[in-house]
C-alpha positions as a Python dict, from the first residue, in 0.01 Angstrom:
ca = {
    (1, 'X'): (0, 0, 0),
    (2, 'X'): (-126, 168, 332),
    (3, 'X'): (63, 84, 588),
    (4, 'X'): (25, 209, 1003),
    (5, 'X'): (382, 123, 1174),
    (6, 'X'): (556, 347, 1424),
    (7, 'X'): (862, 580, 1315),
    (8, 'X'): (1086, 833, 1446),
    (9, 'X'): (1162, 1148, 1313),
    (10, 'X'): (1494, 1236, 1148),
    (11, 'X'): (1458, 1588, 1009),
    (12, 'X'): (1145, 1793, 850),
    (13, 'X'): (1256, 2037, 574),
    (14, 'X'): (1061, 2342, 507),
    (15, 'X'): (932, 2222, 86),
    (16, 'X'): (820, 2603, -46),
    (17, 'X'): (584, 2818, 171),
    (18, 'X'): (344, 2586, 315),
    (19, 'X'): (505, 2166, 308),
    (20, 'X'): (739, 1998, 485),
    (21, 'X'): (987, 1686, 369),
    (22, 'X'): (1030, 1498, 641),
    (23, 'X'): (1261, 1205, 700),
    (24, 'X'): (1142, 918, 900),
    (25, 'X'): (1321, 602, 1032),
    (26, 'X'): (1012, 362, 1010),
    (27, 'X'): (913, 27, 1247),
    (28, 'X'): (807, -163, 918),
    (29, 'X'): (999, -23, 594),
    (30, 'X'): (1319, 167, 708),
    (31, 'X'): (1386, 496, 603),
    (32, 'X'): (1116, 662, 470),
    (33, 'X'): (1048, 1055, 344),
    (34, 'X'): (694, 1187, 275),
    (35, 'X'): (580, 1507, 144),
    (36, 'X'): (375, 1706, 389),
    (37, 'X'): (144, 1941, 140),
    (38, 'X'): (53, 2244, 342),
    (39, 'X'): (104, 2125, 666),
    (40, 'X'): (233, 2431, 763),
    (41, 'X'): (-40, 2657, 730),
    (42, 'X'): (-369, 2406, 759),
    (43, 'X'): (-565, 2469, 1084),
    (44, 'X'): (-801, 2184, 1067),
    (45, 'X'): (-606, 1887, 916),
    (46, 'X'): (-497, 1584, 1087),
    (47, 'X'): (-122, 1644, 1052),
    (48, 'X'): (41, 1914, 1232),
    (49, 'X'): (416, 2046, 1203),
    (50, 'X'): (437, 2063, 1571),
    (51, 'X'): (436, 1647, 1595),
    (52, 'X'): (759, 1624, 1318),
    (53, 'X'): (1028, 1774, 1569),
    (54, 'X'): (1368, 1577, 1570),
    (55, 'X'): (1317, 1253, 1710),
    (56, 'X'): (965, 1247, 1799),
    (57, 'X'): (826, 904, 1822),
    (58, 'X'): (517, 835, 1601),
    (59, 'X'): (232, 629, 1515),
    (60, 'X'): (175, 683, 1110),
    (61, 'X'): (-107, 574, 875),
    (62, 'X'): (63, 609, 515),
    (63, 'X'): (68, 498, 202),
    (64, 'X'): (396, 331, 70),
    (65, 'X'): (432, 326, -295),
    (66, 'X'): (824, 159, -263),
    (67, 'X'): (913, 336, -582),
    (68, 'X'): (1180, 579, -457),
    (69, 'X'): (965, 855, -483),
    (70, 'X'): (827, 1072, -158),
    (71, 'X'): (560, 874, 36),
    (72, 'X'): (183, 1055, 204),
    (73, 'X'): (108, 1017, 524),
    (74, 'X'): (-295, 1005, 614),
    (75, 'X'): (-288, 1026, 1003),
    (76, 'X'): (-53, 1062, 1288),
    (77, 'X'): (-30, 1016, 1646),
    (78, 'X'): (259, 1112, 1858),
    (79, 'X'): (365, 796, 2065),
    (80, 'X'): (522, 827, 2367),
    (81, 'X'): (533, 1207, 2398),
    (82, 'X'): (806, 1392, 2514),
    (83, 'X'): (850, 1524, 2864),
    (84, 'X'): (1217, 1689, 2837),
    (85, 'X'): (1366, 1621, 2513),
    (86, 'X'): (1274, 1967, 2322),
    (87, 'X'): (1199, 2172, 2661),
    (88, 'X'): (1552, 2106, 2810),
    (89, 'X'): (1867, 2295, 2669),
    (90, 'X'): (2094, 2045, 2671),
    (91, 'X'): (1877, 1743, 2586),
    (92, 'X'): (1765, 1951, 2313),
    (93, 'X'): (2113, 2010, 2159),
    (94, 'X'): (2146, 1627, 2183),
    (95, 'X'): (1813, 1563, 2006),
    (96, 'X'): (1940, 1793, 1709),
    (97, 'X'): (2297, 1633, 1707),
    (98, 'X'): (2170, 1292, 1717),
    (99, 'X'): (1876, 1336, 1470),
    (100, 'X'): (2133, 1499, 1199),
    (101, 'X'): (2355, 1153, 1283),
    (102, 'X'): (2098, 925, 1238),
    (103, 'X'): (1976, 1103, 908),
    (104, 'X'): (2364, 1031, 797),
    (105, 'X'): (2389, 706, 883),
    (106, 'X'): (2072, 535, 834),
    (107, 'X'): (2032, 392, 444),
    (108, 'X'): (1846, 114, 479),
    (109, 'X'): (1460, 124, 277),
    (110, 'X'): (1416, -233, 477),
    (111, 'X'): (1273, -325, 793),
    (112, 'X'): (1543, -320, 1117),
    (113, 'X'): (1332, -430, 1397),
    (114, 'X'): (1700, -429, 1592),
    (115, 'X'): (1794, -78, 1531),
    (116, 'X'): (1414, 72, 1570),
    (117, 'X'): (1400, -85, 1882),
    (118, 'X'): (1723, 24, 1983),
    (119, 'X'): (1617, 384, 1887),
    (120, 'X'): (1332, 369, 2118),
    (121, 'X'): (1449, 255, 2415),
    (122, 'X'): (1790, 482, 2409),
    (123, 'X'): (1516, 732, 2345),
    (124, 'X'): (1318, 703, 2611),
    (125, 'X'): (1626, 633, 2864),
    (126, 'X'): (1757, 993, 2720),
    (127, 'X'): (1402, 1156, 2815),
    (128, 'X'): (1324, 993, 3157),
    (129, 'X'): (1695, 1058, 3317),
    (130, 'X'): (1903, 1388, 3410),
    (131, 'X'): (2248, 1219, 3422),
    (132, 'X'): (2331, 1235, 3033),
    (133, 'X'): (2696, 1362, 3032),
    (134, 'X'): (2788, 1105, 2804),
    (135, 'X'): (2487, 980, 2636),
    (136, 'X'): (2607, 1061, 2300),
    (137, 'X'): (2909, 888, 2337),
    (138, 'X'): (2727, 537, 2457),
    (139, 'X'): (2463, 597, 2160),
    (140, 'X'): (2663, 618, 1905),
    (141, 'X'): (2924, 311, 2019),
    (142, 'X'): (2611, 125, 2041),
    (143, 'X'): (2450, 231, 1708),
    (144, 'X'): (2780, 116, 1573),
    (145, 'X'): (2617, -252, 1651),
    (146, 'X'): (2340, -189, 1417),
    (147, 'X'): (2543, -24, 1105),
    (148, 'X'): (2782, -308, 1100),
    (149, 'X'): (3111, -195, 1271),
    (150, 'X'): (3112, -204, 1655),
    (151, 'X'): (3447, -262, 1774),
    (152, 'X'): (3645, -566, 1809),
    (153, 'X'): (3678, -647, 2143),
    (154, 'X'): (3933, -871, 2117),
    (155, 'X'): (4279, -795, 2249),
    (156, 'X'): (4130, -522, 2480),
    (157, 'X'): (4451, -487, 2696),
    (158, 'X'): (4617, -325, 2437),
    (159, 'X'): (4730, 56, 2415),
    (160, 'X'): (4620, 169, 2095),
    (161, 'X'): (4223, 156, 1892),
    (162, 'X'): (4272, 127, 1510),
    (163, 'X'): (3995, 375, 1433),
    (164, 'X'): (4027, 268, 1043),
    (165, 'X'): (4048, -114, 1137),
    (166, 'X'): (3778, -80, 1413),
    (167, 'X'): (4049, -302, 1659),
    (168, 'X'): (4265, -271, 1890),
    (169, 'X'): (4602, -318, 1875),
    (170, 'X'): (4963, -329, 2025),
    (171, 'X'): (5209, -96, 1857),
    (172, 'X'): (5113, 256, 1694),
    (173, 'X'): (4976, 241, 1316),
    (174, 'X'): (4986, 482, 1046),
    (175, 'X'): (4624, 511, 1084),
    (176, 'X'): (4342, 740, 1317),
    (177, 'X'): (4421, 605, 1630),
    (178, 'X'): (4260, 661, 1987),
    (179, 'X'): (4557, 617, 2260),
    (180, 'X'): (4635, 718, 2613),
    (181, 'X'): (4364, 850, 2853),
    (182, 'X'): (4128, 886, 2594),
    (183, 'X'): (4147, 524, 2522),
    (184, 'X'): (4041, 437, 2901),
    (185, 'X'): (3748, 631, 2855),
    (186, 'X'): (3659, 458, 2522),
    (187, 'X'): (3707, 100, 2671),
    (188, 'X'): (3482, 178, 2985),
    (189, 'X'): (3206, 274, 2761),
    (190, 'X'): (3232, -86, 2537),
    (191, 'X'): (2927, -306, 2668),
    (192, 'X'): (2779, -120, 2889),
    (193, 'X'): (2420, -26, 2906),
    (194, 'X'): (2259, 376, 2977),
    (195, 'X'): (2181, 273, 3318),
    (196, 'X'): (2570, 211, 3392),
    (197, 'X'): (2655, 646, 3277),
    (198, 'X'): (2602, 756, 3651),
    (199, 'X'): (2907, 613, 3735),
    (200, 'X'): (3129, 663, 3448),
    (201, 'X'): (3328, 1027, 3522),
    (202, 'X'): (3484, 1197, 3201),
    (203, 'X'): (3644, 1510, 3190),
    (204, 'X'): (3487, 1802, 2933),
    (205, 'X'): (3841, 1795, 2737),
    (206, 'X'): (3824, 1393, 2727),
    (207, 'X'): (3471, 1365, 2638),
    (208, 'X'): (3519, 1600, 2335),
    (209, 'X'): (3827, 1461, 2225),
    (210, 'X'): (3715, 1114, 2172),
    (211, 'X'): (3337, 1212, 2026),
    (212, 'X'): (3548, 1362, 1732),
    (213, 'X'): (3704, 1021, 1730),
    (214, 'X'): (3412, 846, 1727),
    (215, 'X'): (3280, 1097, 1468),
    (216, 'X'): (3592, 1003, 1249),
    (217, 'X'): (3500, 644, 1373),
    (218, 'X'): (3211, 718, 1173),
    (219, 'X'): (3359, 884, 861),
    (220, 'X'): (3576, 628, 831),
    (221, 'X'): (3306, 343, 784),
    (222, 'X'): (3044, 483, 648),
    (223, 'X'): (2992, 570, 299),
    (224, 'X'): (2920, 975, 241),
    (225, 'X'): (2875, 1026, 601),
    (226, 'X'): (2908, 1391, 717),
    (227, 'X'): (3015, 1581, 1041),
    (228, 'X'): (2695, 1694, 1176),
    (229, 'X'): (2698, 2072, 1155),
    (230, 'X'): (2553, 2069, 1528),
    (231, 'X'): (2847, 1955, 1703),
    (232, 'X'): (2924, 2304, 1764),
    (233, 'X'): (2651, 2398, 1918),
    (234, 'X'): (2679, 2041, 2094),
    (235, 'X'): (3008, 2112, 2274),
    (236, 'X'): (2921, 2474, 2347),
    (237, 'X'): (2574, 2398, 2544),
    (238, 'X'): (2831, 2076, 2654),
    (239, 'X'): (3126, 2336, 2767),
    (240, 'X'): (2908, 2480, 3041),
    (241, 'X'): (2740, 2155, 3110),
    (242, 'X'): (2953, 1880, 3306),
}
């Protein structure tokens, strides 16, 4: 079936000497990956490798077989092009850490109109603004919405987050836990939109401390999710950042 829907790029593999596999988080089917032949070394074709960077919104023409197998796209068009994303050091280190999160987190062969749109706007927040100290921290709390374990709100006041629970709670637990200063932080960033980051202040130590809590959050709930390897390049371009 030919289908033209938009999609976002999660990752384009190098396939032999001239293809690319490239995993795409589509408006009308989900997760889809399609099998670039020789996009890498055609001149004249309608595809280029240049348009399947990390998080690059698109406009695809392809045909969906549904079968499990890899998918062809026809045509492309970039939508909504990029003015800092893969020019700027430290939105680029972003891009890279939140395309390899997405590509372990998002299952789903079904249509999410929620979660695209999501994508797209946070997207297009993270491209069109400077003050992104803690983007990463906001997207991924908020993604949390989508995947089917935001936190419980409830009971708020309390001193301790239940990482494994995904709650808070009153007295310590044998489980993951996020306590103390860090848990301020994490409880000023619940419900809160991208616009509201200028005026949330955390430290470098703080803000690294509680995205490996959130990236346990993470572990923790999803099936056969990995630590992105680019968290370490992440908190290095981050250590010199803000």
């Amino acid at each position: 079936m030919q289908v033209t829907t938009k999609a976002i790029v999660l990752s384009a593999l190098k396939y032999g000497d001239t293809s690319l596999i490239v995993k795409a988080f589509t408006a009308s089917d989900g997760l889809k990956s399609y099998l670039l032949k020789g996009v890498l070394t055609s001149k004249k074709g309608k595809l280029k490798a240049a348009y399947f960077q990390p998080l690059t919104q698109l406009e695809l023409t392809a045909t969906h077989k549904n079968k499990g197998s890899l998918e062809n796209i026809r045509e492309v068009k970039v939508l909504n092009p990029s003015k800092t994303l893969h020019t700027d050091i430290v939105k680029n280190s972003l891009v890279l850490f939140l395309s390899e999160t997405l590509s372990n987190s998002i299952q789903e062969q079904e249509q999410d109109e929620g979660l695209y749109n999501y994508l797209e706007y946070a997207l297009q927040w993270l491209d069109t603004n400077d003050n992104i100290a803690n983007f990463h921290l906001l997207f991924l709390l908020n993604l949390t919405k989508y995947l089917g374990f935001y936190p419980e709100e409830a009971n708020e006041q309390a001193s301790y987050f239940d990482l494994l629970e995904g709650q808070f709670i009153s007295r310590p637990s044998l489980n993951p836990l996020i306590e103390k200063k860090h848990l301020s932080h994490f409880k000023k960033l619940l419900g809160i939109n991208f616009d509201a980051l200028s005026v949330l202040k955390i430290s470098k130590p703080s803000r690294e401390s509680l995205l490996k809590s959130v990236i346990l959050y993470f572990e923790l709930h999803l099936h056969g999710f990995r630590k992105p390897k680019s968290l370490a390049v992440l908190n290095a371009v981050f250590d010199s950042y803000a």
